[in-house]
N, C-alpha and C positions, 0 to 999 in steps of 0.2 A: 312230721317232725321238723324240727327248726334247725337249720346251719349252724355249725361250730358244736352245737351241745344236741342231744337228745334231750330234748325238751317241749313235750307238748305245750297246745297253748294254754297260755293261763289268762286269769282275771285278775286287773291288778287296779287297789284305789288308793291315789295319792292323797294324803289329806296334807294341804298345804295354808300357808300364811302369806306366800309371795310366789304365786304361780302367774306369771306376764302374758297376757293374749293377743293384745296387738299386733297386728303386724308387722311381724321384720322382728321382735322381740324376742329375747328367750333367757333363760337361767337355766340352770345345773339341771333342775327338775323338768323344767320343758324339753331340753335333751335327753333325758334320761324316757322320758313317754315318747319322744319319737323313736329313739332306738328299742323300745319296747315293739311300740306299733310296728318296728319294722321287720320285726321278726315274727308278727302275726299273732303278739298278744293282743287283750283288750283292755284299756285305758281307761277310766271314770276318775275326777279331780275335783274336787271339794275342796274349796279356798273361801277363806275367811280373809275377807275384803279390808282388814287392816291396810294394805298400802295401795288399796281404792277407792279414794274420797269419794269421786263422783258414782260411783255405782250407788241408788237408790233404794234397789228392789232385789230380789232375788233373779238374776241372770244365770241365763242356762244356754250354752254356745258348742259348736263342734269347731276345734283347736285345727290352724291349719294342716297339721300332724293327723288328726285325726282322733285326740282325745276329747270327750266329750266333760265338759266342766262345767260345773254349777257354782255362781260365784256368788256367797251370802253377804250383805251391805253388812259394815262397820257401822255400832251402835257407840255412841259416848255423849255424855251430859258434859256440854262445854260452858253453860253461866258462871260457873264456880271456878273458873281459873282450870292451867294447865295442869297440877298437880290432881287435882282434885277429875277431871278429864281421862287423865291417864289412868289415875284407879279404876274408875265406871270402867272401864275396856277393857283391863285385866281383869277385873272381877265380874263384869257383867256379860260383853261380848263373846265371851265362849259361851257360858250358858245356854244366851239367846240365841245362838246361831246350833249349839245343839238342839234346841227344840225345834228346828225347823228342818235342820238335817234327818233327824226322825221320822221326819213327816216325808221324805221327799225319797231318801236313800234304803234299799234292802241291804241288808250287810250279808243276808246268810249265803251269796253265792259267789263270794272272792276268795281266790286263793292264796293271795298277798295285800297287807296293807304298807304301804310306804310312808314315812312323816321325818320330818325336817326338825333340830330342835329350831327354839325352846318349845320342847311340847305344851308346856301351861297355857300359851295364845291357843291352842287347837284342842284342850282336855278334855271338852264333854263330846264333841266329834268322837275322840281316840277311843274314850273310854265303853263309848256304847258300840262302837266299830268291835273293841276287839271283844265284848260281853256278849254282842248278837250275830257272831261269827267265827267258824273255824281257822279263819286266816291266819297263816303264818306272818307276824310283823316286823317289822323292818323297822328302824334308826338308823339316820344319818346326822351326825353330830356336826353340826358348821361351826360352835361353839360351846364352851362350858357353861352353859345358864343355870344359878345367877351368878358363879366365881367371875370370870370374865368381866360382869358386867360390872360387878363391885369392886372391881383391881384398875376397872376405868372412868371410875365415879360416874358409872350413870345411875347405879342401883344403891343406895344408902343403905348401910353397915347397921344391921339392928331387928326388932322386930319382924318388918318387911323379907328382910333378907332372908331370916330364918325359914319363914315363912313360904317364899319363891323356892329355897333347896331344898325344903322338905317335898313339896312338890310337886317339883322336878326329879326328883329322886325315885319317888314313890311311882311315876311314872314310867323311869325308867327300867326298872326294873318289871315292868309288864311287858318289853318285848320280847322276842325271841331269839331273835340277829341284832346287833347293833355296831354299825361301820365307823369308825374311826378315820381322819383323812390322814393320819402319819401314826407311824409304828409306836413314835413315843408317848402317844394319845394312848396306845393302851393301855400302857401301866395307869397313866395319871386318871384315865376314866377308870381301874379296881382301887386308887389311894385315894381319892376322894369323892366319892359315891358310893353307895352300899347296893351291892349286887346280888343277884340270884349265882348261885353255884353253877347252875347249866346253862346257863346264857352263852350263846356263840355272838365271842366278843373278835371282829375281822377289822383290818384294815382297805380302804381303799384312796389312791391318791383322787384329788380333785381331776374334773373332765371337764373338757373343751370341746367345739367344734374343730378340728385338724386342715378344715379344706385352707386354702392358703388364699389369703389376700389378696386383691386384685392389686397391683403395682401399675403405678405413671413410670418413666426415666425419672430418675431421682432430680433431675435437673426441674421438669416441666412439674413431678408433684410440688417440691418448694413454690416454684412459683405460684402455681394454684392455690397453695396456701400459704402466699407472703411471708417468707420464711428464708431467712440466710443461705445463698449459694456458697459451695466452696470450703464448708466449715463443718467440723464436728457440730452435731446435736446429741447432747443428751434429754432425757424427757423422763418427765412423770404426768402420769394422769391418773388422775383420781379427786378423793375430796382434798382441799386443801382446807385440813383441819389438825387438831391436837391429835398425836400418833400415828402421825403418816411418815414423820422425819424433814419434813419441811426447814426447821431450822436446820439441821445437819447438811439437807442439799443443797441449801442457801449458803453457807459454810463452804463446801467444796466449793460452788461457782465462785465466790469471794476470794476461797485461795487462787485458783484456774486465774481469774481476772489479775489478780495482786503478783501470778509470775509471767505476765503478757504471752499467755496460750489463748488460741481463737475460738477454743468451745464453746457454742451457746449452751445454756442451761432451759430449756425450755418445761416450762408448769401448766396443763390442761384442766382445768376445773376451778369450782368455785367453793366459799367456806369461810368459816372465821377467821383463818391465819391469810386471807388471800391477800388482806391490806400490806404485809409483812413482804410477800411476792410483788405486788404492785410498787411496792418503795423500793424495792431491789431492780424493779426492771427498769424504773424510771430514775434511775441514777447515771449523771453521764458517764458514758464510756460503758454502759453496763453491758454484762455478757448473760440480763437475766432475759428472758420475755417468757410471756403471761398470756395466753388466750380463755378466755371462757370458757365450761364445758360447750361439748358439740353431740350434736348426735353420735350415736356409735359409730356408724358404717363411716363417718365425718373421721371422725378419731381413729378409725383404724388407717384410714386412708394416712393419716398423718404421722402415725408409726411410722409408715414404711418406709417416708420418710425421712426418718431418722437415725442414730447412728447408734446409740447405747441407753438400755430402759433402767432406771433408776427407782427403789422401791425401799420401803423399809418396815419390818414387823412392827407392831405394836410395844415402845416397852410397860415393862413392870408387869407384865401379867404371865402368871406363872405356866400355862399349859402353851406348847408349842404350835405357831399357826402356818398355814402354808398359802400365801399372801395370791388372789386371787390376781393381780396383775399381771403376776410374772408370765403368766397365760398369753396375756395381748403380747407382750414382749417377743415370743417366743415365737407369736404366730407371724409375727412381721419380722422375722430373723435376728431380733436385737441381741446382743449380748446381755446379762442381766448382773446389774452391780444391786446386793443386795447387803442392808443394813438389818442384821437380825438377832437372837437372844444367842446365847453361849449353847453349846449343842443340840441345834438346831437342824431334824432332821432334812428340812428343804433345803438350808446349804448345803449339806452332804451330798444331794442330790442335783442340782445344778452346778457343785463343784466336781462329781463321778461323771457326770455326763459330759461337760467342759463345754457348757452355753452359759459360763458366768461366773462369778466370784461373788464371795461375801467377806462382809466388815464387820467391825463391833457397834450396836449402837451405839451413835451419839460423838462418834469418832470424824468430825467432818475431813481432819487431814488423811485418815485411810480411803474413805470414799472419793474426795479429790485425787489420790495418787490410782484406785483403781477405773475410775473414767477415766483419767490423761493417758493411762497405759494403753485401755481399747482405741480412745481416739486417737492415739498415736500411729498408732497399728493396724489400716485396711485390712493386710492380711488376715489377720487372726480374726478379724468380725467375720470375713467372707467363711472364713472357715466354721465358724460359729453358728452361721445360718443352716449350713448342710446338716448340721451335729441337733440345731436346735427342731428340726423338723422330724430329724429321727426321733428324736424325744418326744414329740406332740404323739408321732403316731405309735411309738412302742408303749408309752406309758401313759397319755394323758387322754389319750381317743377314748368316748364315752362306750366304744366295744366293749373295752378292758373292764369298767366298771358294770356293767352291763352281763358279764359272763361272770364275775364275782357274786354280782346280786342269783344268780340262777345258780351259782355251786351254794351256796348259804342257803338258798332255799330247797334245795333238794338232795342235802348233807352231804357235799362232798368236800373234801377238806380244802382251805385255805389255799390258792395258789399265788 
């Protein structure tokens, strides 16, 4: 029997689109099979080599963890241009990677399958998975596919579209459990999707690693990373692209600068809007800078030292997200100033737990006024950091998601 739950072991196959194997690498789902394995289940992971160019052939590997993964090469016809590319792949690369899966995979002795959306990247995998097996399935929704994707113009409005929702739809409604990462995702995953009546429809917040960052003296980390003594830092890292809030935190730092406050404004990553950050940094007098992205373990480093994490949802898209950044923020003890939609369950939740405040998108003078407040204020960061760590580990440590996924499957109700 296994700690915390009476739970023999199980057999469990992730079918995934973006499962990371490098070394030192990991995602939501890499955590999730470690904390599996750690409990004395067994692990098999079937990835559809979409965001692994250089993989060739079919790759078959034992995960530092201890998950054993089979990784199937990415098929697309590229002479026809990028449009015509990305069809081949949606329409062909499931296919092909299902007739190889076939060939390679038993499905009839799992007791869970797990899969990430959009299922349609992973459909002939899913389908013959859950046809030539008794497994209980699992969904984990990281987004609405294709609403989402069409609310941010990457999916064009029409045919096609009809076409991805139906499904995705038709899909979803083949599992059994399907997790939602916030409360208010339930409703919106029964208003716009058509469901089975007995589907156990659960929530689970997103999960993190909780171990805690290695820290320099904040003095000796700036310097290690040429970086302002003596002075507020706020920071973002991520893509600098269209709906991250780039211009809105551009905005604050412009106010901060225009009423002679010393806060840097510091931007990690690279992206379309990044010329917009470089013109900002390279303005005399500026209080912007601009690093390239870095490695992760580089970037967390550089968190810690920092002074207040800056982030902002998506706007216009109508289902509520819970912005994977706030995570690094959280773990290097930042405060977290968040630009997000009008009742927005993660503000709620970072404003109850009091590691952070939120704005209204698009609002540069409230997000300016709630940086100046925390950089004003040592105390209330210091205090912020002890609060923000409670948090990682009451509610976002992959345990918590991990003893969800086992009550769901072995029906005990919702905790």
């Amino acid at each position: 029997m296994l700690a915390g739950r009476n739970t023999k072991p199980m057999r469990f196959l992730i079918i995934s689109n973006n499962y990371p194997v490098e070394p030192g690498t990991s995602n939501m789902q890499t955590d999730l099979a470690a904390e599996l394995i750690k409990h004395g289940h067994h692990v098999d992971v079937a990835v559809q080599g979409w965001c692994m160019p250089d993989v060739k052939r079919i790759t078959q590997l034992r995960s530092e963890v201890g998950a054993n993964v089979t990784i199937f090469p990415a098929f697309s016809i590229t002479r026809f241009g990028t449009l015509f590319e990305r069809l081949t792949r949606w329409a062909l690369l499931p296919w092909q990677v299902g007739r190889r899966f076939r060939r390679l995979f038993d499905t009839r002795n799992y007791d869970a399958l797990l899969v990430w959306t959009p299922c349609v990247l992973v459909r002939s995998m899913l389908r013959y998975a859950q046809a030539h097996s008794r497994a209980r399935s699992v969904l984990y929704i990281a987004d609405f596919f294709p609403i989402h994707h069409a609310e941010l113009g990457l999916v064009p409005r029409g045919p096609l579209y009809t076409l991805a929702k139906a499904m995705e739809e038709s899909l979803f409604r083949r599992f059994d459990v399907i997790f939602c990462n916030l409360p208010s995702n339930i409703g919106y995953l029964r208003t716009h999707y058509r469901l089975r009546p007995q589907q156990d429809l659960r929530w689970t917040p997103l999960w993190v690693p909780t171990t805690e960052i290695a820290r320099l003296p904040k003095a000796e980390g700036r310097a290690s990373h040429d970086l302002p003594q003596d002075v507020p830092i706020a920071v973002f890292g991520g893509q600098i692209i269209e709906g991250r809030g780039i211009e809105q935190m551009l905005d604050a730092a412009a106010r901060s600068r225009d009423a002679g406050l010393s806060t840097r404004y510091l931007f990690i990553g690279d992206g379309r809007l990044e010329p917009l950050v470089k013109d900002a940094a390279g303005r005399s007098g500026s209080n912007v800078i601009h690093r390239s992205a870095v490695p992760r373990e580089e970037f967390l480093s550089i968190l810690t030292t920092c002074d207040i994490g800056m982030l902002a949802t998506v706007p216009g898209v109508s289902s509520h997200s819970f912005p994977t950044k706030s995570m690094d923020y959280l773990r290097a003890g930042l405060p977290v100033v968040a630009a997000v939609e009008p009742g927005s369950d993660f503000a709620r939740m970072i404003t109850d737990h009091k590691v952070g405040t939120s704005v209204a998108l698009g609002d540069g003078q409230a997000m300016y006024e709630a940086i100046e407040a925390f950089a004003g204020d040592p105390s209330s960061r210091e205090e912020m950091q002890g609060r923000a760590r409670a948090f990682l580990e009451d509610e976002l440590d992959v345990i918590h998601c991990y003893r969800r996924l086992i009550d769901a499957l072995e029906g005990r109700p919702a905790s």
